[in-house]
C-alpha positions as CSV (number, residue, x, y, z in Angstrom):
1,X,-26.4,13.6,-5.4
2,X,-27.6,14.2,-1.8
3,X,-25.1,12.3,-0.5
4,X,-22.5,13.9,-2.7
5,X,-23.2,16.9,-1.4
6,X,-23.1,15.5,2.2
7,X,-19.4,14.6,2.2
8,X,-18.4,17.8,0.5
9,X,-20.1,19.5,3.5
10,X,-18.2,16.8,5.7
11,X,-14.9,18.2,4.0
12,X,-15.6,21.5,4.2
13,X,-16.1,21.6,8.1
14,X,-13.1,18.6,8.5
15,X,-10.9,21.7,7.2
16,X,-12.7,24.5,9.0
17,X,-12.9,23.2,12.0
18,X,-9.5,23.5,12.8
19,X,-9.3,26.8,11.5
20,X,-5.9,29.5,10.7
21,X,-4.1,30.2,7.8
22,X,-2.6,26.4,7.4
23,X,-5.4,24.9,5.3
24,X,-7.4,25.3,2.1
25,X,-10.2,26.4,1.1
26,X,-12.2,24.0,-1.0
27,X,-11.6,25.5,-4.6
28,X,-15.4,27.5,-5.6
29,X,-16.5,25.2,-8.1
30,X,-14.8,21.2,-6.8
31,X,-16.7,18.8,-6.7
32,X,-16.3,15.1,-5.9
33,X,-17.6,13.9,-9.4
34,X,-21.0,12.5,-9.9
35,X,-19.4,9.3,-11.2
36,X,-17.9,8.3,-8.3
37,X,-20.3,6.3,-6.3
38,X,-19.4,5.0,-2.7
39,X,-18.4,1.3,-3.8
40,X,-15.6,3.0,-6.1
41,X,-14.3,5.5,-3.6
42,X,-14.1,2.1,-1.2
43,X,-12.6,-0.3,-3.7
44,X,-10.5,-2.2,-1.3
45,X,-11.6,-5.1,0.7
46,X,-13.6,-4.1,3.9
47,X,-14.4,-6.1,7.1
48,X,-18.1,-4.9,7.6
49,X,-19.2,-6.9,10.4
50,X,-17.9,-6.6,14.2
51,X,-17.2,-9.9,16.3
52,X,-17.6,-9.2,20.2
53,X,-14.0,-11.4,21.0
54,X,-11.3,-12.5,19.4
55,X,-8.8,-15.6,20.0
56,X,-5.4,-14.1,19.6
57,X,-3.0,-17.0,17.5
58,X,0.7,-17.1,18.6
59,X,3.1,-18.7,16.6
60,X,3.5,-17.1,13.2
61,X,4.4,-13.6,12.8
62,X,8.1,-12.5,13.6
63,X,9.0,-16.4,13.7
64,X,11.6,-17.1,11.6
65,X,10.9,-20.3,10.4
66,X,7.3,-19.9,10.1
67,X,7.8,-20.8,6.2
68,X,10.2,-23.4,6.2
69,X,9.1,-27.2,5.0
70,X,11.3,-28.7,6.7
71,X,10.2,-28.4,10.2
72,X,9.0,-31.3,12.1
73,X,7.1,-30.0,14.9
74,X,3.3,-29.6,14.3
75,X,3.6,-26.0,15.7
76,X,6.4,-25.0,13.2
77,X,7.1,-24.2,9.6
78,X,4.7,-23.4,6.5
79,X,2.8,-26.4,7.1
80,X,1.7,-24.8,10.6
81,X,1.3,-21.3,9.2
82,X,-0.9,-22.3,6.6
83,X,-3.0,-23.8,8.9
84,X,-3.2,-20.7,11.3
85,X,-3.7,-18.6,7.9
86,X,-6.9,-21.0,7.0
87,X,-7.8,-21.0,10.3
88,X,-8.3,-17.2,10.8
89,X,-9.4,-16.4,7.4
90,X,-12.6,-19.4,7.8
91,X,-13.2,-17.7,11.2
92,X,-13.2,-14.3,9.8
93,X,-15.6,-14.5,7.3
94,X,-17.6,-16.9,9.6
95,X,-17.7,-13.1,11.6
96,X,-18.5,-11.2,8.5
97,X,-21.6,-13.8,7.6
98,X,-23.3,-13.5,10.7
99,X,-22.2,-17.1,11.5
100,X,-20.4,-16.6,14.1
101,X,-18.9,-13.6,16.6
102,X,-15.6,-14.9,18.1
103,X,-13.0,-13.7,15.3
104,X,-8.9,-14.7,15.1
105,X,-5.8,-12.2,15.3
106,X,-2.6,-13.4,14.1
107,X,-0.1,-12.4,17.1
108,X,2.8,-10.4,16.7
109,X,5.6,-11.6,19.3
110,X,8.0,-8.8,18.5
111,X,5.0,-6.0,19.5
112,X,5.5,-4.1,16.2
113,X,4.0,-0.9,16.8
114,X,1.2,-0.9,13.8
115,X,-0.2,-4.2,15.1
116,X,-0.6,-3.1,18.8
117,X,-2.5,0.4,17.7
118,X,-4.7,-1.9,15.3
119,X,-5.5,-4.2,18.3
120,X,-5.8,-1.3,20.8
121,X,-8.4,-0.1,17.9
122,X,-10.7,-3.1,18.5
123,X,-10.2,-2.9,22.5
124,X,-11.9,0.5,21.1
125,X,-14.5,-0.8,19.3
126,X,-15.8,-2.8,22.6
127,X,-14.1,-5.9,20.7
128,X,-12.3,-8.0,23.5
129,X,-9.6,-10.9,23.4
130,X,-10.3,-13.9,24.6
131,X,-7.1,-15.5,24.8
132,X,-3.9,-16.3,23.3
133,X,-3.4,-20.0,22.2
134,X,-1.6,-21.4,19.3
135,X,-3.5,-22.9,16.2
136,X,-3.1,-26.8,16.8
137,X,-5.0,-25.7,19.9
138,X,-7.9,-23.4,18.4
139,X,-8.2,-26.1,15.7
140,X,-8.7,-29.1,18.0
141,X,-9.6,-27.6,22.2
142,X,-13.1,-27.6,23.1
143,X,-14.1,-24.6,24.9
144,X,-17.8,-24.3,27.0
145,X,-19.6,-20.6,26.3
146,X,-18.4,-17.8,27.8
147,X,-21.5,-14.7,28.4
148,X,-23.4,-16.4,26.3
149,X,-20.6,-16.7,23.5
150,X,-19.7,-19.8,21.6
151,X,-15.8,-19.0,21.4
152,X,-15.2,-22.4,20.1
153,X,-13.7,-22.7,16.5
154,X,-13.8,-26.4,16.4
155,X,-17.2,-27.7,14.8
156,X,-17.4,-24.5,12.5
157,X,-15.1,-25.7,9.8
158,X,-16.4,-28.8,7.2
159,X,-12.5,-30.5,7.6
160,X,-9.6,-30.4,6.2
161,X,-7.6,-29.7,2.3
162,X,-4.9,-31.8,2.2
163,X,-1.3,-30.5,1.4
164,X,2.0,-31.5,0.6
165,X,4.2,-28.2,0.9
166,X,7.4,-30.3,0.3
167,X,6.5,-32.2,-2.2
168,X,4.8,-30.0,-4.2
169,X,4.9,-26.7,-3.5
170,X,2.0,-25.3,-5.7
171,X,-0.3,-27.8,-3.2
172,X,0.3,-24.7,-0.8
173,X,-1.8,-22.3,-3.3
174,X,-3.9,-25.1,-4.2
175,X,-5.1,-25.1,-0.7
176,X,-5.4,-21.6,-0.2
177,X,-8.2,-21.7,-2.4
178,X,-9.8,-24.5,-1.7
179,X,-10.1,-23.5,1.5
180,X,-12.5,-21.0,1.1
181,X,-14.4,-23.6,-1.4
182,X,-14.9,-26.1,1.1
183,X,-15.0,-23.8,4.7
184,X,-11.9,-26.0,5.5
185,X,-8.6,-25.6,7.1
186,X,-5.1,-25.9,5.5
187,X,-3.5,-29.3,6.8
188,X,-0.3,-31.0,5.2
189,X,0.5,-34.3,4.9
190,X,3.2,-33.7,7.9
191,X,0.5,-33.7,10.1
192,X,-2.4,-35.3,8.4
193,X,-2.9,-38.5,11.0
194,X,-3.0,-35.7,14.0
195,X,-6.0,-34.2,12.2
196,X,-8.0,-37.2,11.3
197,X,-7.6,-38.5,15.0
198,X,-9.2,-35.1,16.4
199,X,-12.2,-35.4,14.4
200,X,-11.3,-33.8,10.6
201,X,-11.8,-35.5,7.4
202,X,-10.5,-34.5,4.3
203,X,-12.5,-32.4,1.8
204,X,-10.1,-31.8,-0.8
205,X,-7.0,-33.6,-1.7
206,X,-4.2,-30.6,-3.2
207,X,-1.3,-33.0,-2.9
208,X,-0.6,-33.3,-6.6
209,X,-2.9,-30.5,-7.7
210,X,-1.2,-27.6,-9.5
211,X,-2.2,-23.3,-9.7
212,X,-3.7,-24.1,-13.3
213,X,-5.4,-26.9,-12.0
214,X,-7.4,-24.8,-9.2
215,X,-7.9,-22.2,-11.6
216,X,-10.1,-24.7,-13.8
217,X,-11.8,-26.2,-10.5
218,X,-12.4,-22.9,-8.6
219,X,-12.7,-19.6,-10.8
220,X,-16.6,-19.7,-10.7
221,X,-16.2,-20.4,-7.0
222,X,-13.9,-17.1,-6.4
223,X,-14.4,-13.3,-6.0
224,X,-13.0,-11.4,-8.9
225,X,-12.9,-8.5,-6.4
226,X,-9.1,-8.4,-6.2
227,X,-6.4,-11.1,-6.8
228,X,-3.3,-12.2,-4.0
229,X,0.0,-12.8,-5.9
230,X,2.0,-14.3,-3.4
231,X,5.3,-16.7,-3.7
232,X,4.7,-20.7,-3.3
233,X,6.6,-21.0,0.1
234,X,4.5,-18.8,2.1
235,X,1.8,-18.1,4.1
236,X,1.2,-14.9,4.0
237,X,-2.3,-12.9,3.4
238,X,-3.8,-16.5,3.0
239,X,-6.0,-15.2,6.0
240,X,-7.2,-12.5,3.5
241,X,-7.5,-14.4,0.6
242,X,-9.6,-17.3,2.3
243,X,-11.7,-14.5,4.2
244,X,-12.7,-12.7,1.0
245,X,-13.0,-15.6,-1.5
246,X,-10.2,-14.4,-3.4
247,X,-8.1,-16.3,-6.2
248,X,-4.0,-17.0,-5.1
249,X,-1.7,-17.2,-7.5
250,X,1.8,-17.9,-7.6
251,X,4.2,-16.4,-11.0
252,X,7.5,-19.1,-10.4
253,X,6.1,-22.5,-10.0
254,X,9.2,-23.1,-7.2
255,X,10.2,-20.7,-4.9
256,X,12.5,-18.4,-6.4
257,X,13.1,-20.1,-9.5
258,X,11.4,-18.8,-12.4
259,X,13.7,-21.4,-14.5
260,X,11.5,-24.1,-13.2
261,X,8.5,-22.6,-14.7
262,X,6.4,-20.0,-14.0
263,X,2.3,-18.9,-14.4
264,X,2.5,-16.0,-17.3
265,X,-0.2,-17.0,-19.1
266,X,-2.5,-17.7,-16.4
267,X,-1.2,-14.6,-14.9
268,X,-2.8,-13.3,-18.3
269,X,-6.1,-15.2,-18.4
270,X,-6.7,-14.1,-14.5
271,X,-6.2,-10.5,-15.0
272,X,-8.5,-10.4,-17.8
273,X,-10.6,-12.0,-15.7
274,X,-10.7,-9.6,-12.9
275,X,-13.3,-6.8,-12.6
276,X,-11.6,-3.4,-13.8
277,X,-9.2,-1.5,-11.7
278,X,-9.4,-4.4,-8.9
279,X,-6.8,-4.5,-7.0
280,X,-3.8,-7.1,-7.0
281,X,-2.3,-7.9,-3.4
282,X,1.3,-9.2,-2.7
283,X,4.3,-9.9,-4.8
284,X,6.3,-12.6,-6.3
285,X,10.0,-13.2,-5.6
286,X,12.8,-13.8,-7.3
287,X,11.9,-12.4,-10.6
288,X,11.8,-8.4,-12.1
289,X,9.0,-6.5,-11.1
290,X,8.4,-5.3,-14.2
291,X,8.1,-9.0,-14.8
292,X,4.2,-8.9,-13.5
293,X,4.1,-5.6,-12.3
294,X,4.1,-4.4,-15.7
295,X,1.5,-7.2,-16.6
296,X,-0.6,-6.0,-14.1
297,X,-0.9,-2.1,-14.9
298,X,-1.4,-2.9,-18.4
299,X,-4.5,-4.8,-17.8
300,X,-5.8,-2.4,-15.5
301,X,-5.1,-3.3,-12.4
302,X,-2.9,-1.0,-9.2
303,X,-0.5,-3.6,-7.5
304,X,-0.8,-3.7,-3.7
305,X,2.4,-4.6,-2.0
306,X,1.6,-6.1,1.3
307,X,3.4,-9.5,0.9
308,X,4.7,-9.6,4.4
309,X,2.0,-7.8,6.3
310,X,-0.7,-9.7,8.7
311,X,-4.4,-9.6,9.9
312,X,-5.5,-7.2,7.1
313,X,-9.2,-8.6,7.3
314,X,-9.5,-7.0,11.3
315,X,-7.6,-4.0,10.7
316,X,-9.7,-2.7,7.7
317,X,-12.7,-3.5,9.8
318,X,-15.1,-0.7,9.3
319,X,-12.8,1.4,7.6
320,X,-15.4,3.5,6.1
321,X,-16.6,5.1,9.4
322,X,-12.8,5.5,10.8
323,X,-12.4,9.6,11.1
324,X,-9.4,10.5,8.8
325,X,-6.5,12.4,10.2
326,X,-6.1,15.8,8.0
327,X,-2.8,16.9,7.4
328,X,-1.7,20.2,9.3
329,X,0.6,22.1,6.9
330,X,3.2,24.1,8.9
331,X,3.7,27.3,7.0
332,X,1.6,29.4,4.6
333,X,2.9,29.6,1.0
334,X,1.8,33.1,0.8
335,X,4.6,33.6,3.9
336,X,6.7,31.9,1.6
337,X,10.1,35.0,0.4
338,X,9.8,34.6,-3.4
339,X,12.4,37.0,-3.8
340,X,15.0,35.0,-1.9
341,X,17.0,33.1,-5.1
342,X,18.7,29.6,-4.8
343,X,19.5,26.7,-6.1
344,X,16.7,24.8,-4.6
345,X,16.8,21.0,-3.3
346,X,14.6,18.7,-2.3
347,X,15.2,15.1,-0.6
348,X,11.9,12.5,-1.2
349,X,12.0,9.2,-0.1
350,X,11.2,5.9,-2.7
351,X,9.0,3.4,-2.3
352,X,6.5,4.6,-0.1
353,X,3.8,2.9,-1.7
354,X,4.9,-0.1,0.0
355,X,2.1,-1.2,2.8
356,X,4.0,-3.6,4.4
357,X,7.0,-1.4,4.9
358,X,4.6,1.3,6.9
359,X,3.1,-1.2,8.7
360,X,6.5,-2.3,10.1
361,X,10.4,-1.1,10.0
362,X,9.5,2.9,8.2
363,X,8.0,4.5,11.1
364,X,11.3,3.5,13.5
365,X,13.9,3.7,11.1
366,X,13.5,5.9,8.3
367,X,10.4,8.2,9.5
368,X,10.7,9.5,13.0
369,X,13.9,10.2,13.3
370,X,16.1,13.9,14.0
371,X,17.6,13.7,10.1
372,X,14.2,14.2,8.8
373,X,13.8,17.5,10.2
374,X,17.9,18.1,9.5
375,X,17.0,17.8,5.6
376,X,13.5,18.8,5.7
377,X,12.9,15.2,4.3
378,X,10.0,14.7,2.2
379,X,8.1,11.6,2.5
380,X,5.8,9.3,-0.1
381,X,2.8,7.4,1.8
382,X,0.0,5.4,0.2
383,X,-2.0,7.3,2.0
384,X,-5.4,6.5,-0.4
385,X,-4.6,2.3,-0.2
386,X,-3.5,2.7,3.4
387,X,-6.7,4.2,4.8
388,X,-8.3,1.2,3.8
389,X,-6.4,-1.1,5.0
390,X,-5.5,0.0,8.2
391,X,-6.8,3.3,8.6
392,X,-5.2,3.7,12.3
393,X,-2.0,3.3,10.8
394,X,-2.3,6.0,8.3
395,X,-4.1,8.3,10.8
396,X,-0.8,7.4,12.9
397,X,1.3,8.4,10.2
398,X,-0.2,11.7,9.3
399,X,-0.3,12.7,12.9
400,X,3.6,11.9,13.1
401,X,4.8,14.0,10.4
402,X,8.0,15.7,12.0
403,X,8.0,19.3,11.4
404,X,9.3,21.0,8.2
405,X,8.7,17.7,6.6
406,X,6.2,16.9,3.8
407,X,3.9,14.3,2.7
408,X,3.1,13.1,-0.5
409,X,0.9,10.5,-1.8
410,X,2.3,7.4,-3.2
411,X,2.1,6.1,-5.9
412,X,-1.5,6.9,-7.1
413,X,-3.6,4.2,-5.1
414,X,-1.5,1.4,-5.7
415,X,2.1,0.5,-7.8
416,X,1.5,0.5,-11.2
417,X,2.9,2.9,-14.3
418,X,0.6,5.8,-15.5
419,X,1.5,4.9,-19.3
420,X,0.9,1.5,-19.7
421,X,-2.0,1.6,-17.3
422,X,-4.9,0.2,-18.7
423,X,-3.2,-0.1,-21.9
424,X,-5.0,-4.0,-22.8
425,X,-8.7,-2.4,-22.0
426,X,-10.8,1.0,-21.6
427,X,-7.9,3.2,-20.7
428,X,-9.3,6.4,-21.0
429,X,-12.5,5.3,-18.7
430,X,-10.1,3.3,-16.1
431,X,-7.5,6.1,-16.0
432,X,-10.2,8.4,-15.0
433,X,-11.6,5.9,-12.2
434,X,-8.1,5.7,-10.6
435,X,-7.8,9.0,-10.6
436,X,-11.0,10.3,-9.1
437,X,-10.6,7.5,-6.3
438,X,-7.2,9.1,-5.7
439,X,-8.7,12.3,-5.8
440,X,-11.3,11.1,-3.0
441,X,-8.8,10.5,-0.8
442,X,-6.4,13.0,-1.1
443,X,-8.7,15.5,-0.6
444,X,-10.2,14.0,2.2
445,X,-6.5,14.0,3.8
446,X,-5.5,17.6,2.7
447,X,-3.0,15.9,0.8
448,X,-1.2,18.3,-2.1
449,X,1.3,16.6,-3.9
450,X,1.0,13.3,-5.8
451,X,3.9,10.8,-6.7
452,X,3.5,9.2,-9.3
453,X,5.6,6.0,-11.6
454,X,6.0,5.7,-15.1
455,X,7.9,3.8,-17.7
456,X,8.7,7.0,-19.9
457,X,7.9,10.2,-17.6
458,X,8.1,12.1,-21.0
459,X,5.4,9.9,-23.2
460,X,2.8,11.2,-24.4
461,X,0.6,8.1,-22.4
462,X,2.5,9.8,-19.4
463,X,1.4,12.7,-20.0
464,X,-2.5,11.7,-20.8
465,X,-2.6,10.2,-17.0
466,X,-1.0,13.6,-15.6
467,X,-3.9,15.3,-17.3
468,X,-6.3,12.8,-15.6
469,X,-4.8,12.8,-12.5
470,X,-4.9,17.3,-12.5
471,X,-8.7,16.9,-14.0
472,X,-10.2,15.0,-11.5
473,X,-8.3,17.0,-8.3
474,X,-8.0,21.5,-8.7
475,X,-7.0,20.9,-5.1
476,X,-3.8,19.1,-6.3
477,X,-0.7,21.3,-6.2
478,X,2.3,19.4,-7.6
479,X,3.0,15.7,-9.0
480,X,6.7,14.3,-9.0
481,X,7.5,11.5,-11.6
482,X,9.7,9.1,-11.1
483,X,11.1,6.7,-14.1
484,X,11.1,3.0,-13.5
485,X,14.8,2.4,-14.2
486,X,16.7,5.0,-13.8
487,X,14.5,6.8,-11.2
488,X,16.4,10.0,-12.5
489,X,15.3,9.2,-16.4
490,X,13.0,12.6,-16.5
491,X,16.4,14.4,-16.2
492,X,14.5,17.0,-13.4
493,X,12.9,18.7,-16.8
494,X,9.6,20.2,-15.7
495,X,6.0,20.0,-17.3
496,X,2.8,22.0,-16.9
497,X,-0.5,20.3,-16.7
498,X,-3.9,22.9,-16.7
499,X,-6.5,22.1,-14.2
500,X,-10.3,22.8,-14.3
501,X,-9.9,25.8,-13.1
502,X,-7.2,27.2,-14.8
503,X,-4.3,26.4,-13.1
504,X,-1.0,25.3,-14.4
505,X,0.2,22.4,-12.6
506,X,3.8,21.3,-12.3
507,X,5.3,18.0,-12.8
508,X,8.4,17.8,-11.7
509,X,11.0,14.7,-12.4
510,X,13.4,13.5,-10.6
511,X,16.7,14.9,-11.6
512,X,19.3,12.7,-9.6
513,X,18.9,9.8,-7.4
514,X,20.7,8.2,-3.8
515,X,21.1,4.8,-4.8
516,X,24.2,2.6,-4.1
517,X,25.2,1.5,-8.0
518,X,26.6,3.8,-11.0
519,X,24.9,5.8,-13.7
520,X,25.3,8.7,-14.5
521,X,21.9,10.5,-12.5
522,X,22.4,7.7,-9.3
523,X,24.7,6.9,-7.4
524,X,26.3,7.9,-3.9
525,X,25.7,11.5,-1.8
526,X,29.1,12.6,-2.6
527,X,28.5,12.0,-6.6
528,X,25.4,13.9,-6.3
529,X,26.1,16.9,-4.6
530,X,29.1,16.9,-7.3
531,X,26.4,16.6,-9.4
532,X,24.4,19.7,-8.5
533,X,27.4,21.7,-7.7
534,X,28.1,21.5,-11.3
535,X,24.9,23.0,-12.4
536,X,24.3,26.0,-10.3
537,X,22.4,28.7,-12.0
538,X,20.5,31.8,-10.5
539,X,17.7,29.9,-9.6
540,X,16.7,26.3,-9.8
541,X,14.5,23.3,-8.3
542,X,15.6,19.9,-8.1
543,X,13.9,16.8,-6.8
544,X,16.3,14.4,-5.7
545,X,14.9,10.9,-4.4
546,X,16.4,8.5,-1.9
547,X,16.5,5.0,-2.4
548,X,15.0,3.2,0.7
549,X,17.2,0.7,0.2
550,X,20.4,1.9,-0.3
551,X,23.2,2.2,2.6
552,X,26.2,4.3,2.1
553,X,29.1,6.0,4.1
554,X,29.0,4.9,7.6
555,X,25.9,3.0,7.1
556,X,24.0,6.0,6.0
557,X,20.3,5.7,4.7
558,X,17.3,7.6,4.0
559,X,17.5,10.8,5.8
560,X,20.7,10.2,6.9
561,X,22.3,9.6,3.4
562,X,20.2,12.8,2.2
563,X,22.0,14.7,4.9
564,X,25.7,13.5,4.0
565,X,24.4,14.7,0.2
566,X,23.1,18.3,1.6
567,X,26.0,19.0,3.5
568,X,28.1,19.3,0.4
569,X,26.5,21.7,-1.4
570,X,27.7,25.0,-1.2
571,X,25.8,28.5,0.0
572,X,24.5,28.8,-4.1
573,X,21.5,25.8,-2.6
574,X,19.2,26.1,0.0
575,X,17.5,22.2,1.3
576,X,13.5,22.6,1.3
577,X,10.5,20.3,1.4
578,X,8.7,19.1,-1.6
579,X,5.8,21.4,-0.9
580,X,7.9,24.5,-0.7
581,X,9.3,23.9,-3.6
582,X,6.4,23.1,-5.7
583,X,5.2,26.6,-4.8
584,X,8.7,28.3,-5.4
585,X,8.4,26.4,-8.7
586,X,5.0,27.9,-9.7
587,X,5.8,31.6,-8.0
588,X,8.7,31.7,-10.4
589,X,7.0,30.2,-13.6
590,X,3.8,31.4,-13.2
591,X,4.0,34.3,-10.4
592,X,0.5,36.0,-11.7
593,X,-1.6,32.5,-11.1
594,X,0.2,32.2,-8.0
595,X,-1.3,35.3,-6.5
596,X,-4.3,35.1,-8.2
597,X,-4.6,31.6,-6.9
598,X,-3.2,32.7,-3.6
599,X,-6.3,35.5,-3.1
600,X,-8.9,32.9,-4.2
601,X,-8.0,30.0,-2.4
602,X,-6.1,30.8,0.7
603,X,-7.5,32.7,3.8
């Protein structure tokens, strides 16, 4: 309880510190909830222990080839990623055991922006580089001590797991767990008589091992923490996986080929397997995501999609004690004229629970840019999963929020859908968990609005997790629900969720989607606004979302394609932000709550 109270006092001075008319007062009776005890508010993996250097690995990220088979240089292809992978994850949790204080960063040749702030983080932390080699070199060099420090990585790993990537390409996820099993790195057969002449001998022979054979060997050996989901022919977050223990499984036995066979019903066993809520990392190719993801939320678990990201065991490094960066809301809503009447529009964009995305291409192409402001753009972040892991990143991303723009958090703490979550086990109790985590963080963030994914926006399981979501957060001002498949399937129609305090709370669907195919609620900005234009009435609200992916007229996307879409719409609409119109939305509905809540809660 004591410490309860001690990061509601934290809160309360993060939001009066800055002081004016732009932030909330903590409603009079909130609460984080008794329940939620500091191991579920920090569910995500954590790197708890600092190393004083770090060997920076070249080599693997931005390289093209870095997971093709058929390379034949030992410092190319999968079979060389999956050795700097291993290599870094053995040294990392070497760090986090005390065993060792010389850690490994993956290097980033292109100098994407996210990785040099994370880096620039541990130059912060007192954390120097040592060097940049490549991973043959780190694997096999000797180094003498440097201060003091043993910087050497040969001699701390027991040898080597054999692969045949080529071969048999389940070998690859084989080895990614036996890896961690054994404390030894990730060689294939390519370059198997280089290895044994430096000095390694082989622990573990995955050649002709498949993903249900390691499950068999290994389960008792693994963390059931979280779980990676990644394709056969890669590399990625094997650094992760091997650092934390975790299980790796593959869903098409070949790469991209679910007719070859694929892992459903050890997808199944694992998931039971898996302590509740844990988190999933990755994705799988080649198949629908409502394939696993669906298989995934129903057992109870949010979906992390991070498949192409890097170095996630350094950046999360002590990401409990990173300050968070507090959203600074530009306008008042009681400034807000309520009397004004449109037709009123608001632009969000998809899949902004996607890590990897903000860790890479959102921030240059889609996020910082002149449109945003043009179309007050509003933007989905996943601001609760991102904070743990890479907290600089988010606080970045919060701090870069263009002005008229809005945030919103996305999807809930991970991708999953709010009525089949949980659906296999304890849904009521897991539905609350998720939603008091998310509640943690949003209000730690001054974040207002939630996005949120369902199969059937109008369900009644929808609606149960809506409840949940408004229960555990009376700071929470608006949630928008998107469909899987059509986006647009709410139709725009409108719900009211009571808080704790009284409140109604508006969900608002999507009514009409950006999206480069036909139907009759998506398709391009011209069809839209046509759309809309047909529907004008006195007064309205419509959330319309824009399909990341999409590209239209003149290679229009995001903001861009929102902007083609706004400007043909006539003087009957008026473009706002999300937040805006949430607030329009509940002044309009439920103007006496809005004042009342407006005196009580506002300075």
């Amino acid at each position: 309880m004591k410490f309860i109270f001690s990061v509601l006092l934290l809160l309360v001075g993060l939001l009066e510190a800055v002081g004016g008319n732009t932030f909330y007062r903590l409603s009079e009776n909130w609460q984080i909830p008794e329940m939620m005890l500091e191991q579920e508010w920090h569910y995500m993996s954590e790197m708890k222990h600092k190393p004083k250097k770090y060997w920076n690995c070249v080599g693997v990220i931005s390289v093209d080839s870095r997971n093709s088979v058929d390379e034949t240089d030992r410092k190319c292809g999968l079979q060389y990623h999956l050795l700097c992978q291993s290599l870094a994850g053995l040294t990392n949790r070497a760090v986090e055991e005390g065993k060792s204080e010389i850690g490994v960063w993956l290097h980033d040749y292109d100098g994407i922006a996210s990785y040099q702030l994370s880096r620039k983080a541990l130059e912060d932390m007192g954390i120097r580089e040592q060097g940049i080699r490549d991973g043959v070199e780190l694997a096999c060099c000797d180094y003498p001590l440097v201060d003091g420090l043993r910087i050497q990585l040969k001699g701390m790993f027991d040898g080597y797991v054999l692969t045949d990537v080529a071969g048999n390409p389940e070998s690859g996820i084989v080895a990614s767990v036996a890896s961690h099993v054994y404390n030894s790195i990730i060689v294939d057969v390519r370059d198997k008589d280089f290895y044994e002449k430096a000095g390694y001998r082989m622990r573990y022979d995955a050649t002709r091992k498949t993903t249900v054979d390691a499950w068999r060997e290994f389960k008792d050996k693994c963390s059931n923490e979280a779980l990676v989901i990644m394709p056969v022919q890669t590399g990625e977050l094997r650094e992760f996986s091997i650092k934390n223990n975790l299980f790796v499984l593959n869903l098409n036995r070949t790469q991209g080929t679910p007719n070859d066979g694929q892992n459903i019903e050890l997808l199944e066993e694992v998931l039971a397997w898996l302590k509740p809520n844990a988190p999933v990392y990755g994705w799988e190719q080649g198949v629908s995501e409502d394939l696993f993801v669906a298989r995934v939320s129903r057992s109870g678990h949010p979906m992390i999609p991070c498949d192409w990201s890097y170095n996630h065991s350094l950046m999360s490094l002590l990401y409990k004690e990173c300050p968070p960066s507090v959203i600074i809301e530009e306008f008042d809503p009681r400034d807000i004229d309520f009397n004004k009447k449109k037709n009123y529009v608001s632009f969000f964009l998809s899949d902004g629970d996607n890590i990897q995305w903000m860790m890479q291409s959102f921030v240059p192409r889609y996020y910082n840019i002149p449109e945003a402001e043009d179309v007050k753009m509003s933007y989905g972040i996943p601001i609760s999963t991102l904070a743990m892991v890479s907290p600089i990143q988010n606080n970045y991303l919060l701090n870069l929020k263009r002005s008229g723009c809005s945030l919103i958090e996305m999807l809930g703490g991970g991708y999953y859908y709010i009525d089949t979550y949980s659906q296999d086990r304890n849904r009521e109790n897991n539905l609350k968990i998720v939603a008091e985590r998310l509640a943690y963080y949003m209000c730690r963030h001054n974040v207002g609005l939630l996005g949120v994914m369902a199969m059937d926006v109008k369900s009644e399981a929808a609606q149960e997790a809506y409840q949940a979501y408004v229960d555990a957060n009376n700071r929470l001002e608006g949630i928008i629900a998107l469909q899987y498949s059509p986006y647009a399937g709410g139709e725009g129609e409108i719900f009211w969720v009571t808080n704790k305090d009284g409140y109604d709370i508006p969900v608002i669907t999507v009514k009409y989607s950006l999206w480069d195919r036909i139907h009759e609620r998506e398709g391009s900005p011209a069809f839209i606004a046509s759309k809309l234009q047909d529907e004008v009435q006195t007064e309205s609200f419509s959330a319309v979302c824009v399909h990341a992916w999409s590209h239209f007229e003149n290679d229009a996307y995001g903001a861009a394609a929102a902007k083609q879409c706004a400007a043909q719409l006539d003087d009957h609409f008026e473009v706002i932000n999300m937040r805006e119109l949430v607030w329009r939305l509940r002044m309009s509905q439920r103007p006496e709550q809005t004042k009342t809540y407006f005196s009580r809660i506002f300075r």
